[in-house]
Backbone bond lengths (Angstrom), bond angles and torsions (degrees), N, CA, C in turn:
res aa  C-N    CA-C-N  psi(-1)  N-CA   C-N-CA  omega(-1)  CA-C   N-CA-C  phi
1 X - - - 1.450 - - 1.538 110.93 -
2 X 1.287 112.53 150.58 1.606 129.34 -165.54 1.657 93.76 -94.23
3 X 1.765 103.18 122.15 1.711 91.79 -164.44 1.823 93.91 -91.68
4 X 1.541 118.61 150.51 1.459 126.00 -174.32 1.646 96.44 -69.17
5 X 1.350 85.38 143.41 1.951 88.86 166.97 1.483 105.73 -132.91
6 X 1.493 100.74 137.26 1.379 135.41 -166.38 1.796 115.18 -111.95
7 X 1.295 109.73 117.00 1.444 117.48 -164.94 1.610 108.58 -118.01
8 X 1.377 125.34 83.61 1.811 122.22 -179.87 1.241 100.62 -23.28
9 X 1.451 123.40 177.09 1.574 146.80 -157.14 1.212 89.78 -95.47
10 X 1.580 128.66 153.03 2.230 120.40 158.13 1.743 77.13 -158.98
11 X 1.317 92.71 130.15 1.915 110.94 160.21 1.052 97.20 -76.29
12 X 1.222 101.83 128.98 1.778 117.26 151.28 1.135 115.01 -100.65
13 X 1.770 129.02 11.01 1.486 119.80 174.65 1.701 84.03 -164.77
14 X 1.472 121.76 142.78 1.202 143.75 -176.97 1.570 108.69 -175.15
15 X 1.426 108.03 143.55 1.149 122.47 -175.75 1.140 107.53 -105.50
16 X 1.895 104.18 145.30 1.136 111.83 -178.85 1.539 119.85 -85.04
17 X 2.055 134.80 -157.48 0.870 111.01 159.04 1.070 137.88 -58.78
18 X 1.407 140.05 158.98 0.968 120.82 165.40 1.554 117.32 -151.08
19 X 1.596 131.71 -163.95 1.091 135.08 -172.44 1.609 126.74 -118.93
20 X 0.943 139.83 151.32 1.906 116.95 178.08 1.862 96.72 -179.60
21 X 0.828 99.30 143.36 1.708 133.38 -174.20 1.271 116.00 -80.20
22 X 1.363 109.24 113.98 1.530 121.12 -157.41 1.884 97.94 -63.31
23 X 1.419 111.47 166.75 1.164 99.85 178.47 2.039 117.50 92.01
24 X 1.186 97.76 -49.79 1.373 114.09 179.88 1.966 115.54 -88.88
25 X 1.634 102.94 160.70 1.391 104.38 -173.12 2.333 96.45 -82.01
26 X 1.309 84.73 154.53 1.294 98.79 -161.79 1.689 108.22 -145.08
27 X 1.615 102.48 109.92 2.026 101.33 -165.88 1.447 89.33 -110.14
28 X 1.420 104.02 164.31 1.670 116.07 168.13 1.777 86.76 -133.39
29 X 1.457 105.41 129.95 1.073 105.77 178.16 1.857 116.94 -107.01
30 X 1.034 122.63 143.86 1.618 115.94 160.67 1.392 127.21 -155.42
31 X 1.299 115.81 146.40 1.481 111.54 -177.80 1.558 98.23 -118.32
32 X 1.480 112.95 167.65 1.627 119.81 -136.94 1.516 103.88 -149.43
33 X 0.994 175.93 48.82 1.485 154.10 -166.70 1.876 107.19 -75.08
34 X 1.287 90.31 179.54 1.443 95.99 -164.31 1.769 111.10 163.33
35 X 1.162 122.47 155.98 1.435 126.34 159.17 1.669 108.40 -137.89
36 X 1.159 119.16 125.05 1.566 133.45 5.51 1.866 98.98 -87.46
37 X 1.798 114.57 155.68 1.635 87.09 -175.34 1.074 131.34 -57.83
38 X 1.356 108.82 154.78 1.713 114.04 -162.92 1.664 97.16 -87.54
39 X 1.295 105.06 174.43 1.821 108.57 179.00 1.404 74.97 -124.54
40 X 1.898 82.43 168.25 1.621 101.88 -156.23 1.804 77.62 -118.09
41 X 1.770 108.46 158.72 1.427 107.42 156.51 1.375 91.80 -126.98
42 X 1.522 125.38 169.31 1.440 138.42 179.14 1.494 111.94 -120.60
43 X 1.207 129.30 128.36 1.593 113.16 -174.74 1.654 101.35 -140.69
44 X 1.125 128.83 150.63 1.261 140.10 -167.38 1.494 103.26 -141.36
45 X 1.950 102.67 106.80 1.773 83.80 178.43 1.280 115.45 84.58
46 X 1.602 123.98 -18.03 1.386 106.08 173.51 1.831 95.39 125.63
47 X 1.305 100.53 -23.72 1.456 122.73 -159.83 1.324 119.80 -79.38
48 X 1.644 141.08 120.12 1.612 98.61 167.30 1.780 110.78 -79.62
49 X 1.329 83.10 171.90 1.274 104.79 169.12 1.919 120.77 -93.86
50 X 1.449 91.07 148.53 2.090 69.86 178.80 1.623 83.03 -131.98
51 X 1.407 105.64 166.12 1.800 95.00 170.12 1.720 110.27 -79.56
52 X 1.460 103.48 152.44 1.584 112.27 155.00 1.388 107.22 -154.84
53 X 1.386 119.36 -139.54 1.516 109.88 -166.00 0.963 144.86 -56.16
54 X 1.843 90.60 -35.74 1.520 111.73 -176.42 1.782 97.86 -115.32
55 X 1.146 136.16 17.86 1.262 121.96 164.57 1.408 108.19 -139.33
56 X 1.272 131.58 142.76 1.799 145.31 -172.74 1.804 98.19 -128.81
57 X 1.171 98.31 172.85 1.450 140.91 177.94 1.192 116.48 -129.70
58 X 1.169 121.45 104.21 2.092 119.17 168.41 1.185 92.69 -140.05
59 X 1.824 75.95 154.07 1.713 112.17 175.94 1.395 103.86 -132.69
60 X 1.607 123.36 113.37 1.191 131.10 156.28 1.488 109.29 -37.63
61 X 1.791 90.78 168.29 1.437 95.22 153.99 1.561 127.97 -96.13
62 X 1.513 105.80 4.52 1.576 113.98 -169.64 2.137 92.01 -90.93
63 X 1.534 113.50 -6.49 0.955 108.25 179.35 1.555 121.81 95.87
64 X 1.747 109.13 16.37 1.140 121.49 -166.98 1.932 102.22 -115.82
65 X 1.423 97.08 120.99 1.459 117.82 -177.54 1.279 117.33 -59.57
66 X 1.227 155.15 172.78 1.262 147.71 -150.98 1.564 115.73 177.41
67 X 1.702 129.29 103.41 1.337 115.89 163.94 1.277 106.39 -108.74
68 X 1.385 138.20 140.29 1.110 130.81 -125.52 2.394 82.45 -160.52
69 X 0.931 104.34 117.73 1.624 107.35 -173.20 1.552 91.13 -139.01
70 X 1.550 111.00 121.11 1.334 127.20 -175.52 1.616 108.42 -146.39
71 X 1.159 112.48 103.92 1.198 145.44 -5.71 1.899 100.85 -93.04
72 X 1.734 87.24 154.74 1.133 90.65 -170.80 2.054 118.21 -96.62
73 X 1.681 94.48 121.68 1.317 98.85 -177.03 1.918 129.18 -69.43
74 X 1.301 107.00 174.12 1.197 102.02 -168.97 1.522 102.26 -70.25
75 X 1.414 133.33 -41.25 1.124 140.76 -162.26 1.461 112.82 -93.33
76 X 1.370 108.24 21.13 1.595 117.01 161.16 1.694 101.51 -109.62
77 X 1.163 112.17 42.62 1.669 101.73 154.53 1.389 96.44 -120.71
78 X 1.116 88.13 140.82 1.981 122.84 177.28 1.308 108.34 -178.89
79 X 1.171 90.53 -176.31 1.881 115.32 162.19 1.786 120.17 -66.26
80 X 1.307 104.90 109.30 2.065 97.72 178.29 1.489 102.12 -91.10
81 X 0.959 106.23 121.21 1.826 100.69 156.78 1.749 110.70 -111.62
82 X 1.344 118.74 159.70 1.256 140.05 -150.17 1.414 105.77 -139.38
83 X 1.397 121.81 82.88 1.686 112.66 166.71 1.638 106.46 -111.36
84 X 1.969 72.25 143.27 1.925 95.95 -174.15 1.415 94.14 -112.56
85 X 1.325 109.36 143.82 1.576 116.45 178.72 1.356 112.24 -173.89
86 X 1.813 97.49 156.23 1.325 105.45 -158.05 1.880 95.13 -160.97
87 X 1.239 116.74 -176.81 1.212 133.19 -159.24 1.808 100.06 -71.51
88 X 1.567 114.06 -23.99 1.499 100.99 178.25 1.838 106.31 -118.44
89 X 1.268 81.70 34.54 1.993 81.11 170.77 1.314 114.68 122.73
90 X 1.274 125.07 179.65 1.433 124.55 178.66 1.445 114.65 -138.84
91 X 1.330 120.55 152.65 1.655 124.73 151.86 1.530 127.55 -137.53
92 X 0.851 120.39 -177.86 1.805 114.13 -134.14 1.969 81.62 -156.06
93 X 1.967 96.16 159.88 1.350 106.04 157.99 1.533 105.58 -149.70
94 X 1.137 122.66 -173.34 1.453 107.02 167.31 1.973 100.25 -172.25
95 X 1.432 98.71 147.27 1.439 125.01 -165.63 1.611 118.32 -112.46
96 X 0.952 109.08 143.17 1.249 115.57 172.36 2.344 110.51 -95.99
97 X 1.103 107.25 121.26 1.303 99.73 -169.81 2.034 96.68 -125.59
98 X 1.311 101.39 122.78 1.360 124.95 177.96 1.259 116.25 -103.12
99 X 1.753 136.32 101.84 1.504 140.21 165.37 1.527 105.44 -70.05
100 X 0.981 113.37 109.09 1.518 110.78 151.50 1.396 109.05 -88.32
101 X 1.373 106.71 133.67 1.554 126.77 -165.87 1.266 97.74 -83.44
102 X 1.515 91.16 140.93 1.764 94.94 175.30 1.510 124.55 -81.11
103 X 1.187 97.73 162.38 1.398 112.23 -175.15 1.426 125.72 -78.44
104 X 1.313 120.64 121.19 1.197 118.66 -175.20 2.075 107.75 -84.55
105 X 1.530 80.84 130.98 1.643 113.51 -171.95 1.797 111.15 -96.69
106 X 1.070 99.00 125.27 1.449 116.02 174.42 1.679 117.01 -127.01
107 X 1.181 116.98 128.05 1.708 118.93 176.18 1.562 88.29 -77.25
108 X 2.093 93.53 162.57 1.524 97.38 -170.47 1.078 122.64 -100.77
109 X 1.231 138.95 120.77 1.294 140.44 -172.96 1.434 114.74 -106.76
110 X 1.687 93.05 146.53 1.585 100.53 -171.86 1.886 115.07 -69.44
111 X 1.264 131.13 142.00 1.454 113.71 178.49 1.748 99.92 -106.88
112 X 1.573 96.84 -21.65 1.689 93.89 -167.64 1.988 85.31 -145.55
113 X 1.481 100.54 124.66 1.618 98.12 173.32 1.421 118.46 -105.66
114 X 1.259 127.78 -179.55 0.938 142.14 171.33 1.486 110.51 -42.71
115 X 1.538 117.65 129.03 1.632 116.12 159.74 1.724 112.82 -100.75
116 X 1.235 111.72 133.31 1.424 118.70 160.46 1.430 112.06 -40.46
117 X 1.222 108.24 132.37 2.070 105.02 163.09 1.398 122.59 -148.32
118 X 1.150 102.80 -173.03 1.695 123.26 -172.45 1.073 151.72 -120.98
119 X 1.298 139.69 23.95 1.701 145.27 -155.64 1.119 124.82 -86.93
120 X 1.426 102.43 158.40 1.819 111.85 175.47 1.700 99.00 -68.75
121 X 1.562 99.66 151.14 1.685 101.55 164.69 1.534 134.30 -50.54
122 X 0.764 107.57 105.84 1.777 93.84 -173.80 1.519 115.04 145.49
123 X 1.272 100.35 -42.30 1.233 128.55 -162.86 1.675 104.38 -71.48
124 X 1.659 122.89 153.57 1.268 97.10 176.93 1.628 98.43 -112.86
125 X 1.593 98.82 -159.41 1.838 99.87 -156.26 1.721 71.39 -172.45
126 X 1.929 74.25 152.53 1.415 114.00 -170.10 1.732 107.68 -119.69
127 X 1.112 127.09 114.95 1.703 121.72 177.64 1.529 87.96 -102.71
128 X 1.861 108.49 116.05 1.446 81.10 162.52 1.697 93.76 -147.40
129 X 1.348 120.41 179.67 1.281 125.69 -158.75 1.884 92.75 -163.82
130 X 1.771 94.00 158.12 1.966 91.26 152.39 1.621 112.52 -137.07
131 X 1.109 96.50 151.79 1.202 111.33 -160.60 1.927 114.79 -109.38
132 X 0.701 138.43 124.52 1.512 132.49 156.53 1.198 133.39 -136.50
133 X 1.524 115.07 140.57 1.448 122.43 173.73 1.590 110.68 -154.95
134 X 1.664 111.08 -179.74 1.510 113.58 164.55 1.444 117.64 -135.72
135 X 1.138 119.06 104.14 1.595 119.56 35.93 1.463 113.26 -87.78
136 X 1.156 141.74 168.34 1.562 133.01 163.89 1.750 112.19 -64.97
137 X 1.314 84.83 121.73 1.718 121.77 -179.38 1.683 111.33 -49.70
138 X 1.364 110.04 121.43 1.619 123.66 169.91 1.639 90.24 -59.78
139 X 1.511 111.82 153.97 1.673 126.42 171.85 1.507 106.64 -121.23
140 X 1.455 94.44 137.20 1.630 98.04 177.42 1.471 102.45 -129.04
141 X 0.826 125.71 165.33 1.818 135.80 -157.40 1.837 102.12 -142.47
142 X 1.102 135.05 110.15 1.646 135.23 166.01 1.592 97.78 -120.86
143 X 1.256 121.84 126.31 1.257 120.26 119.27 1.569 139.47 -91.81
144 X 1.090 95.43 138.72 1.967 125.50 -171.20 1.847 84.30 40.32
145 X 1.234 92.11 66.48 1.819 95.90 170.62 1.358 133.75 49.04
146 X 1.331 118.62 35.40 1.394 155.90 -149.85 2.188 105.08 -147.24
147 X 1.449 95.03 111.93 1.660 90.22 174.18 1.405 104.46 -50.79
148 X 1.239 128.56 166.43 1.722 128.06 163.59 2.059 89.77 -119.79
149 X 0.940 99.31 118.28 0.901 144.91 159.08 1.597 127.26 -43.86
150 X 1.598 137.74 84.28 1.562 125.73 -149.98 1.787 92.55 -70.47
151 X 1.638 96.70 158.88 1.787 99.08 172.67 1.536 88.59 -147.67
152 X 1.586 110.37 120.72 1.451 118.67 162.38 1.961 117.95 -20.92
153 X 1.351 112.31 -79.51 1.390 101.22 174.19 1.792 128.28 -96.47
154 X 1.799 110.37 43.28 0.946 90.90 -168.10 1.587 81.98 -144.12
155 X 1.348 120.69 -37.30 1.372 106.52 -166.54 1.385 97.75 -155.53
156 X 1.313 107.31 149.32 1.578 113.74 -166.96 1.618 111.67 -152.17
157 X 1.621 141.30 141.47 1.168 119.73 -179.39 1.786 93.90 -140.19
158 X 1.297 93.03 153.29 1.340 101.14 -179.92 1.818 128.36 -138.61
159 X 0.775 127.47 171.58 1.671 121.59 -172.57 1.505 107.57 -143.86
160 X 1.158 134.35 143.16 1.243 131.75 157.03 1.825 131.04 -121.88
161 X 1.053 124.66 163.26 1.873 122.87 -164.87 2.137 83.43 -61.99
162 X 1.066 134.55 2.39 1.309 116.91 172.93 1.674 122.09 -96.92
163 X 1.492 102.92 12.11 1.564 88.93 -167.53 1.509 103.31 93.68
164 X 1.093 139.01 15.89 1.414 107.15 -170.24 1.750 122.65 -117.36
165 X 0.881 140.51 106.16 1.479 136.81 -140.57 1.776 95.66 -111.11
166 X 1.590 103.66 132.45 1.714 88.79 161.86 1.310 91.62 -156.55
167 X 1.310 124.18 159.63 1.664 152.72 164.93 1.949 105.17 -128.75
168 X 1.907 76.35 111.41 1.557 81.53 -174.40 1.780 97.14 -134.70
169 X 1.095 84.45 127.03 1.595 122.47 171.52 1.499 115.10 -102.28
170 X 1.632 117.22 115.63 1.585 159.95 -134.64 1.755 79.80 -106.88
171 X 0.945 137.37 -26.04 1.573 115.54 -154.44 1.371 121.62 -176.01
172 X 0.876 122.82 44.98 1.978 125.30 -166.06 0.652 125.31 -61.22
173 X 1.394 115.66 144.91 1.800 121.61 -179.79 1.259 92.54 -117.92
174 X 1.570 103.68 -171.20 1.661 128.27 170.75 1.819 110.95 -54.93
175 X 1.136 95.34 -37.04 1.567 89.96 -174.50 1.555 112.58 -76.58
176 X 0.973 137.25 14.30 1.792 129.50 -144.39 1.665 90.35 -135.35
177 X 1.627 106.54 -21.36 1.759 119.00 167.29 1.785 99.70 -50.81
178 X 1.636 114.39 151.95 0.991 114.82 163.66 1.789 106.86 130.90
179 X 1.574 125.73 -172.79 1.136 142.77 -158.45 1.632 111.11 -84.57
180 X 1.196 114.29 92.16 1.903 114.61 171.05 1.416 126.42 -90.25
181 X 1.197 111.34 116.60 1.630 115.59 176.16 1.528 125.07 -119.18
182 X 1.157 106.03 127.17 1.752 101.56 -157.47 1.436 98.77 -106.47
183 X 1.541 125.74 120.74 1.670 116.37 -179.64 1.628 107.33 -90.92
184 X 1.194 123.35 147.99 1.327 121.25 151.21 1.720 115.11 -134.99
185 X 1.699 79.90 129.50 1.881 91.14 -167.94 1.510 117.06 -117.53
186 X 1.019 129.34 116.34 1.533 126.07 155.24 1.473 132.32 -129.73
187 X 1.357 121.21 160.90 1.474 115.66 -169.57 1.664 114.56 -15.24
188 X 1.429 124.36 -56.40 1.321 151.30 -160.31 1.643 90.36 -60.86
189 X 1.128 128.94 -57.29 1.916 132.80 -169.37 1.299 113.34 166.80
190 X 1.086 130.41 -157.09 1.218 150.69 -162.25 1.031 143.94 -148.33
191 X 1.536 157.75 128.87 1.593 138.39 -147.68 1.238 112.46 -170.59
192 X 1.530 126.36 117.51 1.368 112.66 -172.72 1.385 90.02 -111.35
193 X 1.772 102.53 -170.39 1.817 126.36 -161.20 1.695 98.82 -173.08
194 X 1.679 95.74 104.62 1.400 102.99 171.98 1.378 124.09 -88.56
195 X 1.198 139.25 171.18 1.534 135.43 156.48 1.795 103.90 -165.38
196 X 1.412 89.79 159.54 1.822 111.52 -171.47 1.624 110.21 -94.78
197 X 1.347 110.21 130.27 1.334 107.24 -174.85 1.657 112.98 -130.63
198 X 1.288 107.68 91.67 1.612 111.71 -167.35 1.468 88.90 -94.14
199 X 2.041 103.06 144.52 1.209 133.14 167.04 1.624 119.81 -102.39
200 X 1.171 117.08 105.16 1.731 128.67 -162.17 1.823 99.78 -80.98
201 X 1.682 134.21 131.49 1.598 109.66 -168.60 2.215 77.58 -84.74
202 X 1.151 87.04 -173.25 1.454 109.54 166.39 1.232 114.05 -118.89
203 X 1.211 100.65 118.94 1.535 125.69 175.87 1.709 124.61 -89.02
204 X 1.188 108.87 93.61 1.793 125.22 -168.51 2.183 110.09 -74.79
205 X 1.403 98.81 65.02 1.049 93.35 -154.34 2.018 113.32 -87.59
206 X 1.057 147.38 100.85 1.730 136.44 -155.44 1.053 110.15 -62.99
207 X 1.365 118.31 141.88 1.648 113.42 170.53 1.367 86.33 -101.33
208 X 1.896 104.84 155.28 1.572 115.54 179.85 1.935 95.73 -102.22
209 X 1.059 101.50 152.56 1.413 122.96 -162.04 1.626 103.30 -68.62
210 X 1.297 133.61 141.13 1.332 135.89 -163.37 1.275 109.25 -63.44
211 X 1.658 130.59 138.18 1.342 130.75 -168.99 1.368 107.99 -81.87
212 X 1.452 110.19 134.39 1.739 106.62 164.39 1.217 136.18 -69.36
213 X 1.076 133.41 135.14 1.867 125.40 167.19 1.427 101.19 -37.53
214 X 1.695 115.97 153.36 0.585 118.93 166.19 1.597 110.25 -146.61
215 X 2.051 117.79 112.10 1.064 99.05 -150.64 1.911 123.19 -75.40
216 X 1.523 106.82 156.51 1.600 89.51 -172.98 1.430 111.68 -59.64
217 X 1.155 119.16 163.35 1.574 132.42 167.28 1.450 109.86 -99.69
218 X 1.100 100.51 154.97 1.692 122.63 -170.87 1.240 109.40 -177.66
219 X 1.143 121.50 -176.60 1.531 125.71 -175.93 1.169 122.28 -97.46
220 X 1.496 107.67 146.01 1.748 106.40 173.61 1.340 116.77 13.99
221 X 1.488 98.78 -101.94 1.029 135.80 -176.88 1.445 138.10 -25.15
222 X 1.914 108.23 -39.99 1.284 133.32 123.96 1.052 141.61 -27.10
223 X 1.560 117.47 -41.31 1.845 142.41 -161.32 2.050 80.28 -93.71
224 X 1.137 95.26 -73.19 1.722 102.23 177.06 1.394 108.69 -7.10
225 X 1.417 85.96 -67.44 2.064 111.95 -140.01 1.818 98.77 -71.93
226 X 1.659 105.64 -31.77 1.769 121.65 150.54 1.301 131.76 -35.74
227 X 1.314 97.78 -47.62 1.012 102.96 172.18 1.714 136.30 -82.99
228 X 1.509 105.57 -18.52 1.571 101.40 -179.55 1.477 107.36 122.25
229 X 1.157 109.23 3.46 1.803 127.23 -172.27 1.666 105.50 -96.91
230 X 1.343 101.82 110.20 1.388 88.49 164.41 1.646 108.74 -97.35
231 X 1.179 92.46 123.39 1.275 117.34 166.24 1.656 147.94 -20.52
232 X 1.471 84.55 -81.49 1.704 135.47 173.34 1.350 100.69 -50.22
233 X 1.773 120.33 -72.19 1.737 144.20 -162.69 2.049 87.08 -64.46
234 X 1.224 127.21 -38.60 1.687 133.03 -165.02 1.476 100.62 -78.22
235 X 1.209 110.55 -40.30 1.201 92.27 -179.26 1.768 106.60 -152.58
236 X 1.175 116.78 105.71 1.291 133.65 -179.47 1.463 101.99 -58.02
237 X 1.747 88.97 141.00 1.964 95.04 172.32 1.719 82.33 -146.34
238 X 1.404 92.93 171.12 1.301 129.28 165.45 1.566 128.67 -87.85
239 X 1.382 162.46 125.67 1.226 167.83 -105.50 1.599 85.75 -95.79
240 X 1.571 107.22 -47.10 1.942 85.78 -172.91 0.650 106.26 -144.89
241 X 1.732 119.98 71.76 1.242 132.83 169.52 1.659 97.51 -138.86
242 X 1.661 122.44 125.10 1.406 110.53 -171.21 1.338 119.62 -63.35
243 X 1.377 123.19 -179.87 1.628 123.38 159.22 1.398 116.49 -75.75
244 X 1.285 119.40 132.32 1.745 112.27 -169.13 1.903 69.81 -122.23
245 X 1.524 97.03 152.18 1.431 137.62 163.41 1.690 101.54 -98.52
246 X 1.142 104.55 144.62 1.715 122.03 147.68 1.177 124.71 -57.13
247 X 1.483 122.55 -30.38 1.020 135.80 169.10 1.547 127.68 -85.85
248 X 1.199 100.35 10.01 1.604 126.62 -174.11 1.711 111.87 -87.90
249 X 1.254 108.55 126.12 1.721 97.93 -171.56 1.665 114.88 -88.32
250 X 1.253 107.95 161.33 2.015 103.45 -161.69 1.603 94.87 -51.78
251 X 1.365 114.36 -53.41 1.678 117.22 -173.68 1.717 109.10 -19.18
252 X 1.544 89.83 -56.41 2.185 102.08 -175.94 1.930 112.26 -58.48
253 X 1.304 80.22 -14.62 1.658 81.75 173.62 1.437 124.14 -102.56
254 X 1.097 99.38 -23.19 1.765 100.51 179.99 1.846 84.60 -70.83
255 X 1.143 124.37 -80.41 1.126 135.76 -175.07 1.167 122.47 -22.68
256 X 1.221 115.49 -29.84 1.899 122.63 168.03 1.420 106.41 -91.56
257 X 1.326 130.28 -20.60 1.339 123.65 177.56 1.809 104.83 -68.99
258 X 1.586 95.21 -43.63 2.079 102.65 -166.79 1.585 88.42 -62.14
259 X 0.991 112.12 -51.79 1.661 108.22 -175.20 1.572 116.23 -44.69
């Protein structure tokens, strides 16, 4: 008779410790030889494992073992051990397995939005807003549905770990007037915030310098009588004979006499 031969269990593939993200599918892989094949047990903690919803058992056909945890909970980190065994003995490995807990996700919401505004040409302007979410939200910038575009000395935007969003423009013209919408996106969703940004030109307009009095004119005699001078009592005339001045040249006198 042909005597049976019997070969203990030895992995030829086992995983080391490792790490994986709660929430997510999570395999431990191993391959096994042996005569006759060995069965595998799974233990966690000291513990076995049995399958149910969130944990399986597979066996390829290449002969590669499989614990397979979908999704994987917080309270499946421990120690895994792995025994293979069979009619001439057994061997074993064991892992260290680390959940990093997932991250709590928030879509981004505006805390402070956009204000509408107003400036002279030239002048610069601040678009700014704050923003928050988790994870913290990528920023996108369109005007009138158009990316805007960064320019070393003309326009620049920036963000900080506070929420704080701005698009600032160094110098505006007429063209830079118009419709702003600021996106903020992360895993969680998405949320935009528009506002209107009118450019006013400047108008260089002169004021003319305040007009002087200018006193009325009238005659002598008028200017005199303005003054507090009586006239008439200074210098006596006759009904039809004119008023001559001292200051009157002989010419004005011949001329009132021919008259």
């Amino acid at each position: 008779q042909t005597q049976e031969r019997f070969f203990r269990p030895h992995f030829l593939q086992a995983p080391g410790d490792m790490m994986a993200h709660e929430g997510r599918l999570c395999r431990l892989d191993c391959k096994v030889s042996g005569l006759p094949s060995p069965e595998l047990m799974w233990l966690v903690n000291g513990k076995p494992i049995y399958p149910d919803l969130t944990h399986k058992m597979l066996v390829r056909e290449n002969g590669v073992h499989s614990l397979v945890m979908d999704p994987l909970m917080q309270n499946d980190e421990g120690t895994y051990t792995c025994i293979a065994s069979n009619k001439a003995g057994q061997s074993s490995f064991s892992l260290e397995l680390k959940v990093v807990g997932k991250e709590t996700k928030h879509a981004p919401q505006f805390v402070e939005k956009l204000q509408n505004m107003g400036i002279p040409e030239g002048s610069p302007v601040r678009l700014e807003c704050r923003v928050v979410g988790m994870p913290p939200p990528l920023i996108f910038w369109k005007k009138d549905n158009e990316t805007v575009a960064k320019a070393k000395d003309r326009i620049s935007m920036t963000q900080d770990a506070t929420g704080y969003v701005c698009l600032l423009i160094q110098t505006t013209g007429r063209d830079d007037a118009g419709w702003y919408t600021v996106s903020a996106k992360n895993e969680a969703g998405v949320v935009s915030c528009t506002c209107r940004l009118d450019i006013y030109a400047q108008w260089h307009q002169t004021v003319p310098p305040p007009m002087r009095k200018t006193p009325r004119t009238g005659s002598r005699y008028a200017a005199l009588m303005g003054q507090g001078l009586d006239v008439k009592s200074a210098f006596p005339t006759s009904d039809n004979s004119p008023i001559l001045f001292a200051s009157s040249p002989p010419e004005a006198t011949l001329e009132s006499e021919e008259l």
